[in-house]
C-alpha positions as CSV (number, residue, x, y, z in Angstrom):
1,X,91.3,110.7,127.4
2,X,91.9,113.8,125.7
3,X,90.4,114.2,121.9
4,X,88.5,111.3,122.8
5,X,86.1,110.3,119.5
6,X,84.4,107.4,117.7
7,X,87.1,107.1,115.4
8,X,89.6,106.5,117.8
9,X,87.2,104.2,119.7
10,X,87.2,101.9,117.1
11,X,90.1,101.4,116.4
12,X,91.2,101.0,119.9
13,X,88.0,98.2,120.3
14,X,89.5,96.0,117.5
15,X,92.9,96.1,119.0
16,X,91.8,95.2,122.4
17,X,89.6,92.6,121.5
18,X,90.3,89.0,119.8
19,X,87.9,89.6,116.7
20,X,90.4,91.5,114.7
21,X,92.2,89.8,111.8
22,X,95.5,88.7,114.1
23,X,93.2,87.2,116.8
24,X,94.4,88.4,119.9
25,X,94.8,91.8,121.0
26,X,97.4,93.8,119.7
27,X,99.8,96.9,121.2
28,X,100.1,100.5,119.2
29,X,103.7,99.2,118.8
30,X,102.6,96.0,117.0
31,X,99.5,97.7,114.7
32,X,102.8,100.6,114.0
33,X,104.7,98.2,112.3
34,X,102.0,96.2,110.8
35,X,100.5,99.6,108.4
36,X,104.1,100.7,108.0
37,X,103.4,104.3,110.3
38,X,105.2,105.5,113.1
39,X,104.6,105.0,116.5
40,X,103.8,108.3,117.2
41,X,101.3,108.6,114.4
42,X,99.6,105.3,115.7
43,X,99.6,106.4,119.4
44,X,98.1,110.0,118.3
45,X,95.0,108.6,116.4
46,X,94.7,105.8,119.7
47,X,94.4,108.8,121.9
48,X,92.1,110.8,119.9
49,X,94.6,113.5,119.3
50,X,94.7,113.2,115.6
51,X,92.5,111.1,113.0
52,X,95.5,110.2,110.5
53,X,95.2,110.5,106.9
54,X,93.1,108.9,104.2
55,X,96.4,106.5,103.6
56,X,96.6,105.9,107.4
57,X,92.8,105.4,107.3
58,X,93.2,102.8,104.5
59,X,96.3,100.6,106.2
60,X,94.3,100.7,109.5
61,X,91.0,99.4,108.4
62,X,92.5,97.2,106.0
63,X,94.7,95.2,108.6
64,X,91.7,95.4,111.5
65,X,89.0,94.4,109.1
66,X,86.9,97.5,109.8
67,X,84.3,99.5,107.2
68,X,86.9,102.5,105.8
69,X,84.1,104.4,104.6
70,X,82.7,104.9,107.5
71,X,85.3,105.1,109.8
72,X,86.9,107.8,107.1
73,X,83.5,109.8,107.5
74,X,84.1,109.4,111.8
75,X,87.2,110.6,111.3
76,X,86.1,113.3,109.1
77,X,83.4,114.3,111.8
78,X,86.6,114.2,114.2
79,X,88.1,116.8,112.3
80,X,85.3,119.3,112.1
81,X,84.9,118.6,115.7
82,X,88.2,119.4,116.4
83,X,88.9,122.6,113.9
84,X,85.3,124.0,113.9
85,X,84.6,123.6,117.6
86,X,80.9,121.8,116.9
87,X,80.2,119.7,119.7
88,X,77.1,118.3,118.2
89,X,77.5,117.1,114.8
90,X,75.0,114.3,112.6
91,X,75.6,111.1,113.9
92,X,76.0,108.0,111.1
93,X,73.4,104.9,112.1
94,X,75.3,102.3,113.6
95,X,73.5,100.6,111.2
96,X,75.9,101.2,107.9
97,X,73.7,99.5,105.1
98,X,72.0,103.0,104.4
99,X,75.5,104.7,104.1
100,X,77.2,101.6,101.9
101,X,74.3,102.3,99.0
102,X,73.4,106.4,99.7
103,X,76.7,107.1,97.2
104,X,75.6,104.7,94.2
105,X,71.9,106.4,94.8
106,X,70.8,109.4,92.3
107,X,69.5,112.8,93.7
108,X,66.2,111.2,92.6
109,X,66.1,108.8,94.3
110,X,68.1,110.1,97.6
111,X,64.4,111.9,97.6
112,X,62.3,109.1,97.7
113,X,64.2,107.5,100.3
114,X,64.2,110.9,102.8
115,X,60.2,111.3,102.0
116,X,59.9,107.5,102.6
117,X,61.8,107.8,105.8
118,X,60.0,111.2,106.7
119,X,56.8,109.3,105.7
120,X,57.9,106.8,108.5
121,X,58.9,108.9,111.1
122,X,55.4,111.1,111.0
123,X,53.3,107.2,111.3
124,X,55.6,106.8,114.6
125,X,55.1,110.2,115.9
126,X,51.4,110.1,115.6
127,X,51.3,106.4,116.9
128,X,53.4,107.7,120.2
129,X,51.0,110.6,120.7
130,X,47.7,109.2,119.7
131,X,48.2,105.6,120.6
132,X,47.9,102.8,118.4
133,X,46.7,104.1,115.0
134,X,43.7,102.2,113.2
135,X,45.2,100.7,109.6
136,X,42.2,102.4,107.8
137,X,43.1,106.1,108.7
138,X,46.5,105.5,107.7
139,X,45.3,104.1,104.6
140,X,43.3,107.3,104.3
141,X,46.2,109.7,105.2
142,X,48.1,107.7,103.1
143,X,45.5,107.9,100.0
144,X,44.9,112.1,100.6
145,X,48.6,112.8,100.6
């Protein structure tokens, strides 16, 4: 499928499947009429040939009951995919809690959460290449930092 990206991926998972707000799958021609865009438009973003606009983006997660925060930011990744030529962009978690609450953060405290997950991924890189880790001399790193 040409264009294919996790936008469109989505978006065509909660049409296939019966967990979207209609409860049985739906055709392009059906979820078309439902957000009030053409059938082209709706067939274009299906096929990962185009990601829509922020209005499309709205009516669609609105009607399938997806996150459109984060399925704007996919489809902004789509985008600089597509015009920028980067294969290899930052991936969002699929967990989206950090993403809901990093906007009502301030710069302070965006720190503090990097150097606490930094902080994190340094115990788990010395725990993979050392073994297990004795609680006291991470206490002591811990302490000395």
């Amino acid at each position: 499928m040409p264009g294919k990206n996790e936008y469109s991926e989505r978006i065509r998972m909660a049409m296939k499947t019966t967990s979207n707000p209609t409860g049985h799958p739906i055709a392009i021609t059906q979820l078309a009429e439902a957000i009030g865009f053409s059938y082209e438009n709706v067939r274009k973003v299906y096929k990962g040939e185009h990601d829509g606009s922020r209005e499309f983006n709205e009516a669609v997660c609105a009607f399938l009951g997806l996150h459109e925060g984060v399925m704007w930011d996919l489809a902004q990744q789509s985008k600089a995919q597509r015009r920028l030529g980067l294969s290899v962009l930052t991936r969002l978690p699929k967990d989206v809690r950090l993403v809901e609450i990093w906007p009502r953060l301030t710069d302070a405290d965006r720190e503090k959460v990097i150097k606490i997950a930094e902080g994190f991924a340094l115990v788990e890189e010395a725990v993979q290449h050392l073994g297990r880790v004795p609680r006291r001399e991470l206490q002591r790193h811990h302490r000395a930092a």
